[in-house]
N, C-alpha and C positions, 0 to 999 in steps of 0.2 A: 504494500500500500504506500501510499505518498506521505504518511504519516510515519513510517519504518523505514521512508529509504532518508525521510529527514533527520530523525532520530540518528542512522549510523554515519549521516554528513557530519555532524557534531560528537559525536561520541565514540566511533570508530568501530569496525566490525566485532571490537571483545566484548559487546554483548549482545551477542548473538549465539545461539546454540549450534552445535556441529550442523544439526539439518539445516540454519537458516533463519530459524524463528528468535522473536525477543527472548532473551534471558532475561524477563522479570526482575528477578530474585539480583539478580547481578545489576540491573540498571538500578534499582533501588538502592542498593546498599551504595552507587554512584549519587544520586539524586539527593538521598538524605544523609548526606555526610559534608556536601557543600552546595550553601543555599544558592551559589550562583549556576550550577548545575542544575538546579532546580528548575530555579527560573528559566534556563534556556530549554529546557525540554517541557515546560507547563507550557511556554511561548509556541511551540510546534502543537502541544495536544490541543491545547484550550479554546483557542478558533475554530478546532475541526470540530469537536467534541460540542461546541454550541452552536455552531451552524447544522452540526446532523439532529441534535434532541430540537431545535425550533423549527424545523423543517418538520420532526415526525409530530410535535405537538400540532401541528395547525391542520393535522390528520383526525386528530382525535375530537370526537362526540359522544361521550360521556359527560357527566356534569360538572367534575372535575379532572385531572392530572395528576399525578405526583410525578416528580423529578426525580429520581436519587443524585445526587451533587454532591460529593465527599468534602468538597470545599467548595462550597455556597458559598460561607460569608468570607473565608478567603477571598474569594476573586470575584468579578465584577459583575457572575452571575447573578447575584442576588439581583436585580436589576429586573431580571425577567420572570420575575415570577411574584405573586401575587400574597403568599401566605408561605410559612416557612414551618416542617413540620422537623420536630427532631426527635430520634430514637434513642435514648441515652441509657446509660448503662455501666455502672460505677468502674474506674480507669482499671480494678486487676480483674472484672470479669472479660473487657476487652481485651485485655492482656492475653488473657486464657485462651478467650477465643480465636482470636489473630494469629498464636503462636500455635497453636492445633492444623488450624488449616491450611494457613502460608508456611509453615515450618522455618518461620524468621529467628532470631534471637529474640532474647528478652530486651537487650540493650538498641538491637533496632527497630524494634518496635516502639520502644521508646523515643526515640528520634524521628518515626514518625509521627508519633501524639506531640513531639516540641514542635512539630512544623505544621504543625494545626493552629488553629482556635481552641483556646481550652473549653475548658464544659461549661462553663457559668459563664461565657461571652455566647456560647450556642446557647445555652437555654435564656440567656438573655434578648435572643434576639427572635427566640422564635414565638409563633403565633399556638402551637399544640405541641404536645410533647407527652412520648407513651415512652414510660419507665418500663426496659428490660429489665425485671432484677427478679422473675419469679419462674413457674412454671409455662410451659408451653399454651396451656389451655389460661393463666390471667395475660399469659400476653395474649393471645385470642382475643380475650373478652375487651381489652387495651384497645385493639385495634377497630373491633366492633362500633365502639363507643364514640371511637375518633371519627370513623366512615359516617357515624349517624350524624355527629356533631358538623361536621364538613360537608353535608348534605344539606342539610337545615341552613348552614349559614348561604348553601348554593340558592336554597329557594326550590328545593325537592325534600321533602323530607319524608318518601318513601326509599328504603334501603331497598336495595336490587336483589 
């Protein structure tokens, strides 16, 4: 894609896996270890990444959207969008979970959360907000509650 042949203009073919594909795992541990690496690789994603989600929203007819935007209020996304929902979830279950499924470190996963927004500027800024912090079935019911609530404020307040 023109988003991975920009990426190894600036970053050079060592991350890249034997096949050819992104090293993740390896562009990361690049990215979040020097914020000006950062910024030149957010600078190649974050045009493409908001021209393709505004393109597919003006698709949709439903009575609302969600975005997922890992950094919303980072970057200038916030801009386009109307209400700000966040999933939050105290920093060592994140931990837990991040380091299960990415198989990052403890210490770069931390490096990623320093290159966020902490949690009380996101839950500052958002308009709803469903606490991860229980069983599968109250987050269920968390998210039930929000869809009804973001219905109602749509001016539908029949759930689908």
């Amino acid at each position: 894609s023109d988003a991975l042949n920009a990426i190894v203009k600036v970053f050079g073919t060592g991350i890249l896996t034997k096949s050819g594909k992104l090293d993740r795992k390896r562009l990361s541990q690049i990215v979040f270890s020097d914020t000006d690496d950062k910024a030149r690789l957010e600078a190649i994603l974050h045009p493409q990444i908001r021209r393709q989600t505004l393109l597919r929203t003006q698709r949709v007819s439903a009575p609302y959207c969600i975005i997922v935007v890992p950094l919303l209020i980072e970057t200038d996304f916030v801009k386009f969008v109307d209400k700000i929902l966040v999933v939050d979830a105290p920093d060592h279950d994140r931990l837990k979970w991040i380091k299960k499924r990415s198989g990052l470190s403890e210490a770069e996963i931390r490096n990623i959360f320093a290159a966020q927004t902490d949690r009380e500027e996101r839950l500052a800024a958002a308009d709803y907000v469903i606490t991860n912090d229980g069983t599968l079935e109250e987050l269920s019911s968390k998210v039930t509650d929000i869809h009804a609530r973001i219905l109602t404020a749509c001016g539908d307040a029949e759930i689908p």
